[in-house]
N, C-alpha and C positions, 0 to 999 in steps of 0.2 A: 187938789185931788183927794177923793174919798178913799178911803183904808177899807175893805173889807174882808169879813172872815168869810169864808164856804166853807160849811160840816154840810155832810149828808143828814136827813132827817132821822131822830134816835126816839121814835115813842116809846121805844120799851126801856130804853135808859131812863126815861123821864117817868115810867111807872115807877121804875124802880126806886128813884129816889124819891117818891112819892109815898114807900111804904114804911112801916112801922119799923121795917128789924134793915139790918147793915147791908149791902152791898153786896152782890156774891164774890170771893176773892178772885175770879176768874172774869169778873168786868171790865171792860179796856175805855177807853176814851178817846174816841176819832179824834186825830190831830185838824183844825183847824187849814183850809188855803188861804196862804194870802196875798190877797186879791187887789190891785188898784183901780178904781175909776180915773182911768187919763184925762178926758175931755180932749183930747188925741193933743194933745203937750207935748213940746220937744221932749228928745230924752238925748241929742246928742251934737255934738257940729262937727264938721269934717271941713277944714279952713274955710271958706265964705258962707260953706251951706249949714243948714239946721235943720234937722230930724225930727219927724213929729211920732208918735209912736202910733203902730198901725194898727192899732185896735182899741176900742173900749175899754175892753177889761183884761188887763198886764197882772201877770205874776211876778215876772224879772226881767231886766235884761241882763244880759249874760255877753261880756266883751272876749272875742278870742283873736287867734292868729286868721288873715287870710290864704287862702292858697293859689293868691295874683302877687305879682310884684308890684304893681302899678294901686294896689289899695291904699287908700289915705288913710293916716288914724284918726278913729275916733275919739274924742275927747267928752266924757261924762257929763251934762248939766245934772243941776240941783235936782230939777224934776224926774230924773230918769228913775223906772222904781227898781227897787232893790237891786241897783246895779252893782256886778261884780266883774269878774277877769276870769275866765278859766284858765284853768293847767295848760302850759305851752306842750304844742302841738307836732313842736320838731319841725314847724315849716319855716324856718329860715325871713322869717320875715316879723314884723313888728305886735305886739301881744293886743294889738286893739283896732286890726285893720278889719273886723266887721264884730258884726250884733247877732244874737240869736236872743229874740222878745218872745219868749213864751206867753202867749195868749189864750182865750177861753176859747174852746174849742166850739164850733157854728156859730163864732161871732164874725162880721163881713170885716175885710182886711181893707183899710187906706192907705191913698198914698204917704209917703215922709215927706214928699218934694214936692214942688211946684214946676212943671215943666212940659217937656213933650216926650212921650213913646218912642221908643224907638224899635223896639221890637220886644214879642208876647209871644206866649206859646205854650208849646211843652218841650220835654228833656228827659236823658236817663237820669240819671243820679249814682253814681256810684256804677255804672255798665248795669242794673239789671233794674233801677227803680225809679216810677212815673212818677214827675212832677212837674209843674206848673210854677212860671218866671215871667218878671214884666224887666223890662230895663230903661231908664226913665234919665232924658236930657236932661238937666236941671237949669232953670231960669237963671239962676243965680252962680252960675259955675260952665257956659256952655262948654261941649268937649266933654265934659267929665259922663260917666255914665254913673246910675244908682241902680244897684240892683237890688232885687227883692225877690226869692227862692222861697219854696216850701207851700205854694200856694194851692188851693184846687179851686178850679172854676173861672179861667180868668176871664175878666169881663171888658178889656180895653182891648185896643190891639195899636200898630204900627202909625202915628201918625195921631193919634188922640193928645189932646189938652187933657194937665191933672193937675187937681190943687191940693194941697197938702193937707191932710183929716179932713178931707171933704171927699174927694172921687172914690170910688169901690174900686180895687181893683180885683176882688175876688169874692165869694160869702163865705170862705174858710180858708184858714190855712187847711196844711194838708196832717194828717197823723200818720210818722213815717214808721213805715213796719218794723223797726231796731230800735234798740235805745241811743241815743244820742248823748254826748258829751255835755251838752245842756239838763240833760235829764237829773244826772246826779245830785241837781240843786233844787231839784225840787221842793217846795216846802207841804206835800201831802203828795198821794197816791192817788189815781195811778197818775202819769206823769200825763201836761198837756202840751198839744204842739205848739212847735215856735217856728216864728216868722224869719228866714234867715236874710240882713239889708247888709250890705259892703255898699262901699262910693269906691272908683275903680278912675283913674286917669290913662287910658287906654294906649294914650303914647311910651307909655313906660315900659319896654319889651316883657313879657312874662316868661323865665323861664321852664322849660320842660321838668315836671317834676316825677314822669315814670313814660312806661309803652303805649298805656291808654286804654282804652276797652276794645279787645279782640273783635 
């Protein structure tokens, strides 16, 4: 995997240090993103299956709690970039049952898995916010479901074959209108969307965790 830096372009930083006399004390120096070329590379396994990461160009992943009972944890490989743990969640369940992969924003989203569709769409998010989900049988795990959240655009639907870093299942994630829990890790401004994947074993009753959206 390639390491890249993204700065915004600075000509007049570049005059500046071009001239005769000092710096003015008031010049700042854009931090640096950084940026991984995947070659769409696992970044995770969840007992038989393996994750490929859903985009080109990865900033992080970022492991937290799910808010299913039936999520599997995820386990980190080598490849995964700059993976971390968020702060627990208070959701009574394991601190690595899904992924939030901050990606480059208008780049097209893959699959992680190899499998079949089982159902695509859209969704509220939170009772008031649009977003786009694929939820994918995986070849290697039948039963279990993989889900993938935060998308726009989706491009499979119920019933489709997917291969893992190979099928689109969308040309973006989605950029959600709040900041996110992911955000805080950002390594530059302003913050880019992330791709949200759990693996979910469906037989495992999920409990009710509020009223729901009115």
């Amino acid at each position: 995997m390639a390491v890249l830096l993204a700065a915004p372009a600075c000509g007049t930083a570049d005059a500046l240090r071009a001239s005769a006399g000092p710096a003015p004390a008031t010049s700042t120096t854009t931090k640096p993103r950084a940026v991984t070329e995947t070659s769409w590379s696992p970044f995770a396994t969840a007992g038989p299956l393996t994750l490929t990461h859903p985009a080109a160009q990865v900033e992080r992943v970022a492991f937290h709690q799910s808010g299913h009972d039936g999520a599997r944890q995820l386990t980190a490989l080598p490849t995964a970039v700059a993976p971390t743990t968020l702060e627990d969640r208070q959701r009574d369940t394991g601190a690595a049952g899904a992924a939030d992969i901050v990606v480059a924003p208008d780049t097209e989203i893959r699959s992680p898995v190899t499998g079949r569709v089982k159902r695509a769409g859209r969704y509220v998010l939170y009772c008031k916010h649009s977003d786009d989900y694929v939820v994918i049988e995986p070849d290697d795990r039948p039963g279990w479901e993989v889900k993938v959240l935060h998308i726009d655009g989706v491009r499979v639907r119920a019933g489709n074959r997917v291969v893992a870093g190979q099928t689109v299942l969308a040309p973006r994630a989605t950029q959600l209108p709040f900041e996110s829990q992911v955000d805080k890790v950002r390594t530059a401004d302003p913050a880019w969307p992330h791709v949200h994947i759990e693996v979910v074993d469906p037989t495992i009753p999920d409990r009710p965790t509020g009223p729901g959206c009115p």
